[in-house]
N, C-alpha and C positions, 0 to 999 in steps of 0.2 A: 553580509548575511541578509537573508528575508526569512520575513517572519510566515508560517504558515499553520494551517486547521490540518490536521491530519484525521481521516479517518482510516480507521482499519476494519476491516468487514473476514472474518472468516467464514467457512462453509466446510461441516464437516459431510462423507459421507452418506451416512446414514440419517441424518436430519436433513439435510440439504438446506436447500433455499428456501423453506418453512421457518426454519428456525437460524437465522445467522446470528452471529456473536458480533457486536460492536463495539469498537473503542477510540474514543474519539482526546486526542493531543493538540497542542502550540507549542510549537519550537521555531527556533532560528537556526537556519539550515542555510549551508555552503548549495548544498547538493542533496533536492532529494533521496538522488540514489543511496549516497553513504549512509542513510538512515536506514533503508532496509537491506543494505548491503552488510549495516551491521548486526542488525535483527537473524539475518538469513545464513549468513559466511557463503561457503561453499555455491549453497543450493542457488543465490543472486544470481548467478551466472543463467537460470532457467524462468527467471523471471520476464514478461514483454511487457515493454515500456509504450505507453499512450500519451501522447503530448495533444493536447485539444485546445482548440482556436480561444477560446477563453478563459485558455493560463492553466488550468487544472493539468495535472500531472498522475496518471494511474500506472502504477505497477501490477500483474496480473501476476501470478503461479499457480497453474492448475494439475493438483497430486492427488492422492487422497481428501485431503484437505488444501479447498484453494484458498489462496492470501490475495486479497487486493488493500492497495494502500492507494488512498486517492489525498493525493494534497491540493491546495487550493492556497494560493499567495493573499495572506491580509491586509 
């Protein structure tokens, strides 16, 4: 397992990118993904995955409300 910072950024509609909602976690994780796969169920599957040159790990969902979860290994 590794241990990682989680952030979670939403964006609702009508606020947008003015006003995001942040929520910031440390967990020890197999798998990114199973964390917002369990968050999400279903809907994971419409999620795009961003892997970046300096380990950072971003999940994007762009719906009404978009979800980004961006980890970062500690």
């Amino acid at each position: 397992m590794k241990e990682y910072e989680i952030v979670v950024t939403f964006l609702n509609g009508c606020a947008g990118e003015a006003h995001p909602q942040r929520e910031f976690f440390e967990a020890e994780l197999n798998d990114p993904a199973d964390f917002v796969r369990q968050k999400h169920g279903k809907e994971f599957e419409k999620f795009v995955r961003e892997d970046f040159p300096d380990g950072r790990v971003v999940f994007t969902y762009d719906n009404t409300i978009r979800y980004i979860y961006e980890f970062t290994e500690l």
